[in-house]
VEXKOL-780467 format. One line per 8 residues: number of its first residue (from 1); their letters; for each residue x, y, z of N, C-alpha, C. Coordinates in steps of 0.001 Angstrom, whole numbers, plus 524288, in hexadecimal, padded with zeros to 5 digits. Layout:
N
NUM> A> X,Y,Z,X,Y,Z,X,Y,Z; ...
***
This chain:
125
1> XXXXXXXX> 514E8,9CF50,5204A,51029,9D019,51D63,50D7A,9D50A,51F58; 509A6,9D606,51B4D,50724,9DD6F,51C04,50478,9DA8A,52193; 50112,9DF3D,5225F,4FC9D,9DF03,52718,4F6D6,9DD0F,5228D; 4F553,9DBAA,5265C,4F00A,9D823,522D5,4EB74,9D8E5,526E4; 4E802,9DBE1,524E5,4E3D4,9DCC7,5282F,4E012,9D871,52AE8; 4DF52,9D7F1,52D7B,4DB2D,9D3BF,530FA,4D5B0,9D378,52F95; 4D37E,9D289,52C70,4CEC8,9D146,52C10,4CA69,9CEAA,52F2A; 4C80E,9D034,532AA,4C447,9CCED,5368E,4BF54,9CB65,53288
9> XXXXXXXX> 4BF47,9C71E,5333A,4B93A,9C4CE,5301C,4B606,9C35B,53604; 4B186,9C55C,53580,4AC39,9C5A4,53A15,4AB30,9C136,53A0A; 4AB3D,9BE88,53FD3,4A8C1,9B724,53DF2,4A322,9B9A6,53FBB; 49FBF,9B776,53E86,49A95,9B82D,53C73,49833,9B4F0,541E5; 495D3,9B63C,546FF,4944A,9B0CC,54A58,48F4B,9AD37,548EF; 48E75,9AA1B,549EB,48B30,9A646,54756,485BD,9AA15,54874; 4841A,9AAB1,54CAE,4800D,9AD25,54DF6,47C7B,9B010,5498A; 48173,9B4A2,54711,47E88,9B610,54124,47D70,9B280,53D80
17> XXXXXXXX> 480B0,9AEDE,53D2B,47E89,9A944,53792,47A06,9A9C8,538BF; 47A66,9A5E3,53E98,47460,9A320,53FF4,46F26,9A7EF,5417C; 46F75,9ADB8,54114,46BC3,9B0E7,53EF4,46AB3,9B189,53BEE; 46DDC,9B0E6,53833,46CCC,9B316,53331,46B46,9AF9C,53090; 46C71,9AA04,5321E,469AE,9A5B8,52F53,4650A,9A59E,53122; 462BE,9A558,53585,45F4B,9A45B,53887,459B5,9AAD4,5357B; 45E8F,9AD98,53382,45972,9B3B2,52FE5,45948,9B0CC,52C8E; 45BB6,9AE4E,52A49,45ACB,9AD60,521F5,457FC,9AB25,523F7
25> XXXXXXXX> 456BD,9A3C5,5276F,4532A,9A1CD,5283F,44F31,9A442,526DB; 44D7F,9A7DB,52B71,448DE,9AA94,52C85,447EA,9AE8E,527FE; 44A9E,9B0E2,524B3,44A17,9B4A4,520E3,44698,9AF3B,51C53; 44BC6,9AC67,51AE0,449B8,9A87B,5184A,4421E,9A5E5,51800; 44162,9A4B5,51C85,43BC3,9A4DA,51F83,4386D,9A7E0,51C8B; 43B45,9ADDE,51EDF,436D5,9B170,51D23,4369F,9B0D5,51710; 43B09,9B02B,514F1,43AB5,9B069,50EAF,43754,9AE37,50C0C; 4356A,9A9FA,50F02,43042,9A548,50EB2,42E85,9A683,50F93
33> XXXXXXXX> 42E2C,9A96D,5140B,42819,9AB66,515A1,4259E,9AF32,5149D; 428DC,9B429,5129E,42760,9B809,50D5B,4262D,9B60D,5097B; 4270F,9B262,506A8,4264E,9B177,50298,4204F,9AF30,500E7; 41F32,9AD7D,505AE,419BF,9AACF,504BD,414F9,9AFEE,5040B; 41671,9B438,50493,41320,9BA40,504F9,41462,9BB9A,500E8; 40F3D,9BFEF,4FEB6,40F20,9C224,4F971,4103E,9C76B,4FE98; 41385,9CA7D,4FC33,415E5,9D0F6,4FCA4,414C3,9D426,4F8F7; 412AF,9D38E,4F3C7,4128E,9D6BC,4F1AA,414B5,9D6C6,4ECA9
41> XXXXXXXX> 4178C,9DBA7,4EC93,41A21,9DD9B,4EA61,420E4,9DF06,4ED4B; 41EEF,9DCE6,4F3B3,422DD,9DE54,4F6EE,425AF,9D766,4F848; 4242C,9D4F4,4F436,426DC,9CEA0,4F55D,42C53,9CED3,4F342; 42D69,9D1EC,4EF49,432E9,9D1F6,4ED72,43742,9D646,4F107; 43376,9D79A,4F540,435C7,9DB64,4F9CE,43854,9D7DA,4FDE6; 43440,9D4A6,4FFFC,4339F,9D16B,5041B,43757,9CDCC,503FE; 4375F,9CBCC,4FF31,43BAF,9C74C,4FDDC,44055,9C89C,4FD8E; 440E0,9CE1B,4FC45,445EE,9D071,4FB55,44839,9D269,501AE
49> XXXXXXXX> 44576,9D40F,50518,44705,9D576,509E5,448E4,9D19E,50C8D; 44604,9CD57,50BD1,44836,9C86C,50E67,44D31,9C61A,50C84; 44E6F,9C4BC,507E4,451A1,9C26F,505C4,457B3,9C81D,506EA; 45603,9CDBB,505ED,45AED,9CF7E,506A7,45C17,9CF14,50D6C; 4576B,9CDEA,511A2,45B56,9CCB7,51562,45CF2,9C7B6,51663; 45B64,9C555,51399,45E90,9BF31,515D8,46390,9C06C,5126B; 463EB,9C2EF,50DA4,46816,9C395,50C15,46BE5,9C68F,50E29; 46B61,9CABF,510E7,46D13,9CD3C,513F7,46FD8,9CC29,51909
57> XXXXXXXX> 46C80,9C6E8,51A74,46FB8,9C320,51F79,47492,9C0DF,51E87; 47327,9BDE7,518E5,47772,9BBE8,51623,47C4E,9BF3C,5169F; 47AD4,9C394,5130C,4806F,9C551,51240,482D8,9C7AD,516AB; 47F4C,9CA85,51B4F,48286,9CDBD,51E5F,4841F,9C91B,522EE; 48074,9C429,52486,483A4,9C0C1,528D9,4878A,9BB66,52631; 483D4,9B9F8,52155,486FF,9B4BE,51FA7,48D43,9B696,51E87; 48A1C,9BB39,51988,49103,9BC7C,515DE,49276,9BF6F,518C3; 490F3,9C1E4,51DB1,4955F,9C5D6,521A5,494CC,9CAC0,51F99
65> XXXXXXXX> 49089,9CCDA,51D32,492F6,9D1A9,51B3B,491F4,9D5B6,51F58; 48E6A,9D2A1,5238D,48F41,9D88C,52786,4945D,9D8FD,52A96; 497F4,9D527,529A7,49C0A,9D63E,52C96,4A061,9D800,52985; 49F40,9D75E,5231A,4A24F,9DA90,51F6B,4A43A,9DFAC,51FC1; 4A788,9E32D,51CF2,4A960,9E864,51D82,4AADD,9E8B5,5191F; 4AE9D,9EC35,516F1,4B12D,9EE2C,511E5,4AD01,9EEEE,50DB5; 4B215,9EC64,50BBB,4AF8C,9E98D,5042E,4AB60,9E415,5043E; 4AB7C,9E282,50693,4A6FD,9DE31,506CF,4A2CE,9DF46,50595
73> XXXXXXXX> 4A192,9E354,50BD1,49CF8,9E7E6,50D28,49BD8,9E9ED,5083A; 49F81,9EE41,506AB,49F82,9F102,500CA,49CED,9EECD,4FCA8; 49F57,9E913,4FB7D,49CFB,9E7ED,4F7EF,496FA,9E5B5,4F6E6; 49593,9E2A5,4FB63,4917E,9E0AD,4FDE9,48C98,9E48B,4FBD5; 48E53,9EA04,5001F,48B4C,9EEEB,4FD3A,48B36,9F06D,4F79E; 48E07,9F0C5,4F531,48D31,9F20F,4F0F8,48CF7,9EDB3,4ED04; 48C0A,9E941,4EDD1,488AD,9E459,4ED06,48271,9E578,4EE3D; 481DC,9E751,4F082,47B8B,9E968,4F497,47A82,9ED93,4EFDB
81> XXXXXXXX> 47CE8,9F185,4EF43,47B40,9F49D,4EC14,47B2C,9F56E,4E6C9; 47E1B,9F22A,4E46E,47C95,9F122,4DEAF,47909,9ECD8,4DC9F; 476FD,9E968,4E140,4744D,9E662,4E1CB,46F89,9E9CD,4E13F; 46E6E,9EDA8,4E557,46A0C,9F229,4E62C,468BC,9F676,4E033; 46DAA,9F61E,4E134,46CB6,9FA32,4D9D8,46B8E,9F64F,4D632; 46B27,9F0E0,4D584,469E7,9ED46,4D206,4656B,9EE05,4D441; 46326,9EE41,4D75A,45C57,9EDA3,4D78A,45986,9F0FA,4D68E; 45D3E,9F5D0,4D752,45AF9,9FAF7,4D59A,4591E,9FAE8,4D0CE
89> XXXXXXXX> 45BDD,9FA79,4CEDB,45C10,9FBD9,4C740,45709,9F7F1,4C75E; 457A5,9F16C,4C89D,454DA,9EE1E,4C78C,44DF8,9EFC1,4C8C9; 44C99,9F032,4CD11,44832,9F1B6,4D0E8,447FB,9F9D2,4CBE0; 44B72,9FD28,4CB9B,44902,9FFC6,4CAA9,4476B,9FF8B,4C4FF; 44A50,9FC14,4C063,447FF,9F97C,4BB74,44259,9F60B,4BC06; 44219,9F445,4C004,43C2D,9F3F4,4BEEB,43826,9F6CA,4C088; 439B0,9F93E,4C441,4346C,9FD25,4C691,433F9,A023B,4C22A; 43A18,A02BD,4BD8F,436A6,A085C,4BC64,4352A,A05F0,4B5A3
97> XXXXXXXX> 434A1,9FF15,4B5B1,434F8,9FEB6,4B187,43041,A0104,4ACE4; 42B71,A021D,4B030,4260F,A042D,4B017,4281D,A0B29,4AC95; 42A49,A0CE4,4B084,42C2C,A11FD,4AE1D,42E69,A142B,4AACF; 432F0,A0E77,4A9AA,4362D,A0F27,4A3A7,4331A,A0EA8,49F81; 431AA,A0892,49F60,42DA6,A0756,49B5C,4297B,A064F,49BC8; 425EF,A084F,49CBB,4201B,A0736,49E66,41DA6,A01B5,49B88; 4201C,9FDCA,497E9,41EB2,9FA1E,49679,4232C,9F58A,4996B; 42714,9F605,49D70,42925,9F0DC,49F05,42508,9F18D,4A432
105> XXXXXXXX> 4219F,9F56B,4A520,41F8F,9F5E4,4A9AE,41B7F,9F17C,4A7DD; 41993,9F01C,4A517,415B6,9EC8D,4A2F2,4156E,9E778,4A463; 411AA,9E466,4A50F,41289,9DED3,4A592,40E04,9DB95,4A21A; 411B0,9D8F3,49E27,40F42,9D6D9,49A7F,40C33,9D29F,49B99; 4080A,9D11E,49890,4051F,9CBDB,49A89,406D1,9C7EE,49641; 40B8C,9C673,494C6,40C9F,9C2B1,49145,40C50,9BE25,492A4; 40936,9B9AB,4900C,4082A,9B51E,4927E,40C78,9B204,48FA5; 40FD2,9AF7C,492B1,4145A,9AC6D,49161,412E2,9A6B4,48D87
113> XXXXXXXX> 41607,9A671,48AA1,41524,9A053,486C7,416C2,99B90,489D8; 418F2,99C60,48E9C,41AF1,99855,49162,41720,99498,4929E; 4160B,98F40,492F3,41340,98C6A,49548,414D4,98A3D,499DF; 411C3,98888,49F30,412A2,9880A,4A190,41356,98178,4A1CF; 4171C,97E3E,4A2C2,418A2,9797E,4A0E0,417A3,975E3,4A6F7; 41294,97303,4A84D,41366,96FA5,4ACE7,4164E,969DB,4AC78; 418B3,968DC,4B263,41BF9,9658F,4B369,419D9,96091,4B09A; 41B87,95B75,4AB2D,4195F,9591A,4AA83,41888,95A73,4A498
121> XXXXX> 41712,9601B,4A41B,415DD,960B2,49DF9,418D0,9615E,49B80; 41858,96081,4958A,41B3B,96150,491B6,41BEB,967AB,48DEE; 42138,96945,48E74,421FD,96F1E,48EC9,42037,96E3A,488B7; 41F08,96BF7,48379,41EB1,96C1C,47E7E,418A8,96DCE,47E1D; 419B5,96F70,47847,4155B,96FEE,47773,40FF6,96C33,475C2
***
């Protein structure tokens, strides 16, 4: 038979699990505990910083990708970046939506026909 290359897979020591579990915990926490604060305009920041690093724990200690190389790596990244150019377009369609059409910049005061239906009542007329 040919020669067949050796592949080493990294065993991972527990030590990183039980950190990295022991951050989401605590990330988790804070996620609660940001949440109870008004930020602004900077709350869809706050929430977002947090959540991409607990996500970030995930993928680089759970799924191994810091011990990844090649094509994994490769793709991973350029998963990252068409992800990034999807937000682009997205994030820059609304900020210049003011500039295209100066009427989607608008916010209508249309009062909805919906009624509001409590637990108990009857949705008829």
């Amino acid at each position: 038979m040919g020669n067949h290359e050796q592949h080493q897979h990294f065993i991972v020591p527990a030590k990183y699990y039980i950190s990295t579990y022991i951050a989401l915990l605590v990330l988790t926490v804070l996620t609660v505990v940001v949440a109870q604060f008004h930020f602004g305009a900077a709350n869809l920041l706050v929430a977002m910083v947090v959540a991409v690093a607990k996500a970030a724990l995930v993928v680089f200690i759970f799924m191994g990708m810091k011990w990844e190389s090649g094509f994994n790596r490769v793709a991973f990244l350029g998963s990252l970046f068409f992800l990034l150019l999807f937000f682009i377009f997205a994030f820059s369609d609304l900020l210049l939506r003011g500039y295209r059409a100066p009427v989607e910049a608008q916010q209508f005061g249309i009062k909805s026909p919906v009624k509001l239906v409590k637990p108990g009542e009857s949705a008829g007329h």
